[in-house]
Structures are given as structure tokens and as C-alpha cells.
C-alpha positions as CSV (number, residue, x, y, z in Angstrom):
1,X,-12.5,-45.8,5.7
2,X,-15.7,-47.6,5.7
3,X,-17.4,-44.2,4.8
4,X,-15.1,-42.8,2.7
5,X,-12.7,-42.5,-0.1
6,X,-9.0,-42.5,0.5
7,X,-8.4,-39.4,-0.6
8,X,-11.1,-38.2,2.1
9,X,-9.4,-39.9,4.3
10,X,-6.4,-38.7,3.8
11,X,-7.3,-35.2,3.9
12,X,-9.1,-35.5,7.3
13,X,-6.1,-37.4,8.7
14,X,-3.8,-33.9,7.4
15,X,-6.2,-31.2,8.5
16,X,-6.8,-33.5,12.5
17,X,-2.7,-33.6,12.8
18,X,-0.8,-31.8,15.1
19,X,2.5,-31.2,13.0
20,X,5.2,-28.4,12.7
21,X,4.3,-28.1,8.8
22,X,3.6,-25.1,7.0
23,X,0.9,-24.3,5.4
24,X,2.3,-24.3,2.0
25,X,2.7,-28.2,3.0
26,X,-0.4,-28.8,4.3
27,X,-1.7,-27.5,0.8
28,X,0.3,-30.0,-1.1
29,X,-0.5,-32.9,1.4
30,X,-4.5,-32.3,0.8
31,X,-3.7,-31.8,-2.9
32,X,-2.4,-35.1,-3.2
33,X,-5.6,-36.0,-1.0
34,X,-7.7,-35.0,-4.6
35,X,-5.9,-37.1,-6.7
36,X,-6.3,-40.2,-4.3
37,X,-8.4,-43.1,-5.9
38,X,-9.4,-40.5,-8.7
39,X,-6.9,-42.1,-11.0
40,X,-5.3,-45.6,-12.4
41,X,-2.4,-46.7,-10.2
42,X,0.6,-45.1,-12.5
43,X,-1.2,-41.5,-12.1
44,X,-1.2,-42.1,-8.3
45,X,2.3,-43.5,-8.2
46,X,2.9,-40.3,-10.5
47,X,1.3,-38.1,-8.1
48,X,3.3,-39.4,-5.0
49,X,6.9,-38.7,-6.9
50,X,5.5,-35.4,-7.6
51,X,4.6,-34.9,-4.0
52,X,7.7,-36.5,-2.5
53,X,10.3,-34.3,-4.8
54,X,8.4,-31.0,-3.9
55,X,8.4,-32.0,0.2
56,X,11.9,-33.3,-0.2
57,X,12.7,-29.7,-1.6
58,X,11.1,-28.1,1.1
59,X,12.6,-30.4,4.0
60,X,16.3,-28.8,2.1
61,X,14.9,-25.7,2.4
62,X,14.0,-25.8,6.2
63,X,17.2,-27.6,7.1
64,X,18.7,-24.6,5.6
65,X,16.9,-22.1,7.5
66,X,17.7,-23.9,10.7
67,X,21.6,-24.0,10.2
68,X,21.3,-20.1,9.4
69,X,19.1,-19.4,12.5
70,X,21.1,-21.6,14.7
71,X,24.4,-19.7,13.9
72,X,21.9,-16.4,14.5
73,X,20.8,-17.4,17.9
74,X,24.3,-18.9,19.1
75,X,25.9,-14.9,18.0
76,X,22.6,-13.4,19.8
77,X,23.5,-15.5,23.0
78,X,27.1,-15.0,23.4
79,X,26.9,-11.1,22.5
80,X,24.1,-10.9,25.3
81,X,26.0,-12.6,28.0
82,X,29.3,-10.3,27.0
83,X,26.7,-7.8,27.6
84,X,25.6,-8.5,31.0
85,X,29.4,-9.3,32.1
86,X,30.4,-6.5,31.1
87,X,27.6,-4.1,32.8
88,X,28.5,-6.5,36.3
89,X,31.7,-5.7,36.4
């Protein structure tokens, strides 16, 4: 940080990541990298909620989409192995 803002920092350390998040998240993530040190503390703390309640939102949504896939996958599995026990015998 010797050579740069926060907020540059910030984004470099989002774009170098190796994460599972989607690109809608990486969007909001360097977003919030703009508004680092551009603003008085209350703005950034502002900022942060803002950030936190949409990623919190999106973390609801994902759990969501695992619980339905899971159920998916564990159907997909047993019909497959009836499947195969059936063509063996």
C-alpha cells in the first residue's frame, strides 16, 4: 500500500483472488473498491452496509440454489443406479 490508495488495493487484491464468486460479486466487491478513501468515514461505513446487505442477499440466494440442486443430484443418482440394476439383472 505504499504505492497506492486503498481502494486500489483493494481492487487488485479482488481481481488476483482465486474465489468461487460470481461475477456479479466481483462487480460489487471492486465497486466498493471506488468508494474506498474517496469519502469521510460515515460514507465508507455507509458503503460497507450497503455492500454487506447486497452479498448477504446473494450468499441466501446461493444457499438456496445449493439445497435445490442437492435434492436434484441425489434424485439423478438414485434413478441412475435403479437404472443400471435393473439392465444387470
Amino acid at each position: 500500500m505504499e504505492h497506492s490508495s486503498a481502494g486500489e488495493a483493494w481492487e487488485q487484491a479482488v481481481k488476483t483472488s482465486e474465489t468461487n464468486l460470481t461475477k456479479e460479486d466481483i462487480n460489487v466487491l471492486l465497486m466498493l473498491s471506488k468508494m474506498l478513501g474517496q469519502t469521510d468515514v460515515e460514507g465508507q461505513i455507509s458503503q460497507i452496509e450497503v455492500t454487506e446487505t447486497f452479498l448477504e442477499k446473494q450468499i441466501a440466494e446461493a444457499v438456496e440454489e445449493k439445497n435445490k440442486n442437492e435434492k436434484l443430484y441425489r434424485k439423478l443418482g438414485t434413478t441412475i443406479g435403479l437404472a443400471i440394476v435393473i439392465i444387470l439383472i
